[in-house]
C-alpha positions in Angstrom: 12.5 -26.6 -51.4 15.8 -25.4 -50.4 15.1 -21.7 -52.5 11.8 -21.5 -50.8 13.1 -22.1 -47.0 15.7 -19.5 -48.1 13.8 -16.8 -48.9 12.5 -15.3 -45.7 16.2 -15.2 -44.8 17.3 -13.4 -47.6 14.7 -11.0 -47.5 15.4 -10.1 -44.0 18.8 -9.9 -44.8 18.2 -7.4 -47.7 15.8 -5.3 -45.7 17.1 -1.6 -44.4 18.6 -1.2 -41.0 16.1 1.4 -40.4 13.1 -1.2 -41.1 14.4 -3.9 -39.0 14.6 -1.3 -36.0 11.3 0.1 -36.6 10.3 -4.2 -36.8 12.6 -4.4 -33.2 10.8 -1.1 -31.8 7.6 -2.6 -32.6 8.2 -6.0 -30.9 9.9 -4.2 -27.7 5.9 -2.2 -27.4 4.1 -5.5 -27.4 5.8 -6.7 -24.4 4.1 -6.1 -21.1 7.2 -4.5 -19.8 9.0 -3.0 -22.0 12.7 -2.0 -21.7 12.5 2.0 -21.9 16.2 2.0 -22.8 16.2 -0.5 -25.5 13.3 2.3 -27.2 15.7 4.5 -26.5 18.2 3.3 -28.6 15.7 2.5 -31.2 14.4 6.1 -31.6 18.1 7.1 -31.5 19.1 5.1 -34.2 15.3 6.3 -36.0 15.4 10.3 -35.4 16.6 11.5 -39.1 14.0 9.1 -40.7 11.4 9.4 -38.5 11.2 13.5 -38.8 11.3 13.2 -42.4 8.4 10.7 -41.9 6.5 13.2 -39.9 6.6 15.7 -42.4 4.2 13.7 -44.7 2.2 11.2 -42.9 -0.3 11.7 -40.1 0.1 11.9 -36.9 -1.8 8.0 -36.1 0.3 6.7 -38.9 3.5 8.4 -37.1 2.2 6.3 -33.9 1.4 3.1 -35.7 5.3 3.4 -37.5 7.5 4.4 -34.4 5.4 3.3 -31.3 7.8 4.5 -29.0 6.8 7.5 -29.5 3.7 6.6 -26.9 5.6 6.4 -24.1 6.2 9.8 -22.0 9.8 9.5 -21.3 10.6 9.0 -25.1 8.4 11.8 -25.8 10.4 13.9 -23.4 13.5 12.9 -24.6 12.3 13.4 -28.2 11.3 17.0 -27.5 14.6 18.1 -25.5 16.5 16.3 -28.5 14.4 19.0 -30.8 14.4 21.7 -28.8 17.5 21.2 -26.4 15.5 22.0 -23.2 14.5 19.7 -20.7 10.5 20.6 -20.6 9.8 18.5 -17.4 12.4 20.3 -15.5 11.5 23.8 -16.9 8.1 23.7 -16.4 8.2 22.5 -12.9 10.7 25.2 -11.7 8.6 28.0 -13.8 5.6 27.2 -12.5 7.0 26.8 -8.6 7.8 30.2 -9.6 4.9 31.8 -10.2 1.9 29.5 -9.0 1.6 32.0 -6.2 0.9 34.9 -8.3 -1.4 32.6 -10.8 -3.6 31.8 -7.6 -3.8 35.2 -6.4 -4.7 36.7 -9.5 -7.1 34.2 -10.1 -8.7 34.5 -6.0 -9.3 38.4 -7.4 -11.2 37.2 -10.5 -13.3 34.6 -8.4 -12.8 32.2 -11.3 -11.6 28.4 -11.5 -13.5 27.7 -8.5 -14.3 24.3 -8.8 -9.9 23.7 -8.7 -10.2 25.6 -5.9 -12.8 23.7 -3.7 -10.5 20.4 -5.0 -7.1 22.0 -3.1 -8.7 23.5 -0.4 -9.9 19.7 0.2 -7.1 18.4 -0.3 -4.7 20.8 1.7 -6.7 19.7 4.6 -6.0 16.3 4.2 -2.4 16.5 4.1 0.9 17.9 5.7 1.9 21.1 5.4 5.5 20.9 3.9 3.3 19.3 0.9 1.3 22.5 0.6 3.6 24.1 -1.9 3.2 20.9 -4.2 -0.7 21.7 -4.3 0.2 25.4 -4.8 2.4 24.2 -7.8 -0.8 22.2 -9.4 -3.5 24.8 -8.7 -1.3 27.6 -10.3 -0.9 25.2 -13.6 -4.0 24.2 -13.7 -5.6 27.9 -13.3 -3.3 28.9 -16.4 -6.0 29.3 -18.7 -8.4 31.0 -16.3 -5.4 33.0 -15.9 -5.7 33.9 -20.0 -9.5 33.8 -19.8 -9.2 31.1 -22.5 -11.3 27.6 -22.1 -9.4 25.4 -20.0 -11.1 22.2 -22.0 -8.8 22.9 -24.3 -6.0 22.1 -22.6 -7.4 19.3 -19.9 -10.5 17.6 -18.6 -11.5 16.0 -15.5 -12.7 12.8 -14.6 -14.2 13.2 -18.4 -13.3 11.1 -21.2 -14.6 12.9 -23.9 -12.9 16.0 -24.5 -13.8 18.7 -26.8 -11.7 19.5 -29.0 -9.2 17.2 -31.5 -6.2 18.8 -30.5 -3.9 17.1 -27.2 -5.8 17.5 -24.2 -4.6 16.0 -20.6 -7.6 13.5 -19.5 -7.2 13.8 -15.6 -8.9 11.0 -13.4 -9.1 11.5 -10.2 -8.3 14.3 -7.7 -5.3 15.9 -9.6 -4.3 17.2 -6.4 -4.1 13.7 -4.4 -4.0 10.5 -6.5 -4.9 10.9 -9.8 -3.8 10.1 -13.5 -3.0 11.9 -16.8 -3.7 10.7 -19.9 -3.5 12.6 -23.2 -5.9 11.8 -26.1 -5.6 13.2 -29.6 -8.1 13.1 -32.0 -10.3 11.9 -29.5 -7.9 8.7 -29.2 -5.4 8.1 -26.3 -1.9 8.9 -27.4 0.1 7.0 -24.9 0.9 3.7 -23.7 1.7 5.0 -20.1 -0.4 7.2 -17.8 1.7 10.1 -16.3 1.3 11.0 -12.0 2.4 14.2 -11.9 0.5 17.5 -13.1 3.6 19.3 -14.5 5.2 16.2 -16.3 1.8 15.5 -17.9 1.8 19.0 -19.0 5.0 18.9 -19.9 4.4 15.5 -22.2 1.2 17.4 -23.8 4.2 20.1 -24.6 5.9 17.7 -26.1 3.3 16.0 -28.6 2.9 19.3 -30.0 5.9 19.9 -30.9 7.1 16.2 -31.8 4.3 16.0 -34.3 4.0 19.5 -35.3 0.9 20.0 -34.2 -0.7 24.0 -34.3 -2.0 25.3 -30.8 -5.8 25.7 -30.9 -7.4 29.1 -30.8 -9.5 28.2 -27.6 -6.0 28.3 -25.8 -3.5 29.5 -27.8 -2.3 32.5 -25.3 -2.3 29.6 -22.6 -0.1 27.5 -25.1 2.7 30.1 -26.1 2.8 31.4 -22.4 4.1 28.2 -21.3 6.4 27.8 -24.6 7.6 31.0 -24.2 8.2 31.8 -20.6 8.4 28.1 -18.9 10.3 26.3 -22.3 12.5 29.3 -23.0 11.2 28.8 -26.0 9.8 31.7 -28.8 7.3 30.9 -30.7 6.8 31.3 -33.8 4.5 34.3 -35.5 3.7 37.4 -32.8 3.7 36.9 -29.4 0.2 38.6 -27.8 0.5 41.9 -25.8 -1.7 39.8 -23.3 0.8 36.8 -22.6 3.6 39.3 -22.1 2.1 41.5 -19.8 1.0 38.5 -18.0 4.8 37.5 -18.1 5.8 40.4 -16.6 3.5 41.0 -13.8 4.1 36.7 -13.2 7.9 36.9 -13.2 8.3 40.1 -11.2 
């Protein structure tokens, strides 16, 4: 009796200090609240292991092993840690940038309309010093108008069944007053938290595809290296397309 009330002891006892974090990380999800800085530690004390890990399992089983990685400030952290940039950051000062020039250029096509209609609504509905803000979501949103690529690629609104199995922001609501942004992969939804803020969602999307090496779809792949390369400071990898840098250089003039 004694042996057999010793055992789970033991075994815990001889079980890695990587498992027993991964066991502690997994615990800390299932709360209802869970402390963001205790994951922190956890995926700290997890990185070497877990990118090895990544390298041959699946993305799901990635998830289902280190469940921190749902949340959208690990993610962020995750990806600077990787790529030493802070995505959020760079993305939101790129894009207040350029967002004028995306809208213009986008006015002369007469595409993305339907964004359109939704910030002209909403611009009358609020203050003026908050007008740059909309300007700031319309210009990221018009991106792949912008590239004349398929902007379901990259997000969907008030839709929860996107097209394609690669990360796509799910938007509910009117993403330029109170809305949502949730990312699904594989048709699944990726995080534990939603995210409030256009460029930070994008930003997190960023950072899946990078965390889990994930390849940019064809339907928006100009879109995609755009923002790695000119917003992340980031070059991808492979040839860039004459398209995105003239784009760059007529954006950022």
């Amino acid at each position: 009796m004694c042996k057999e009330r010793m055992q789970p002891a033991c075994k815990e006892r001889m079980q890695p200090a990587s498992g027993v974090t991964r066991k502690k990380m997994r615990a800390e999800c299932l709360k209802k609240h869970p402390n963001l800085s205790i994951l922190q530690d956890k995926m700290i004390r997890t990185r070497v292991e877990r990118r090895k890990y990544l390298q041959t399992h699946s993305t799901m089983e990635a998830l289902e092993e280190y469940p921190g990685l749902r949340f959208p400030v690990i993610l962020l952290t995750e990806s600077q840690s990787q790529l030493d940039v802070d995505i959020d950051r760079s993305i939101m000062t790129g894009m207040g940038q350029i967002a004028k020039k995306v809208i213009e250029e986008c006015q002369r096509r007469a595409t993305g309309q339907d964004l359109f209609c939704m910030y002209e609504e909403a611009k009358s509905m609020q203050h003026e010093e908050c007008h740059r803000g909309l300007q700031v979501i319309l210009g990221t949103l018009l991106l792949p108008y912008l590239f004349r690529e398929n902007p379901k690629a990259l997000y969907v609104i008030n839709r929860k069944d996107p097209e394609v199995p690669t990360p796509v922001l799910v938007i509910t609501g009117n993403p330029f007053m109170e809305a949502s942004f949730a990312v699904q992969l594989d048709f699944q939804d990726v995080l534990t938290q939603e995210v409030d803020e256009v460029t930070q969602a994008l930003a997190t999307l960023m950072s899946i595809y990078f965390v889990f090496n994930i390849e940019y779809h064809k339907s928006v792949k100009n879109t995609l290296c755009f923002i790695q390369k000119y917003l992340m400071s980031n070059t991808p990898e492979g040839k860039i397309s004459p398209t995105v840098i003239k784009m760059a250089n007529y954006l950022f003039s």
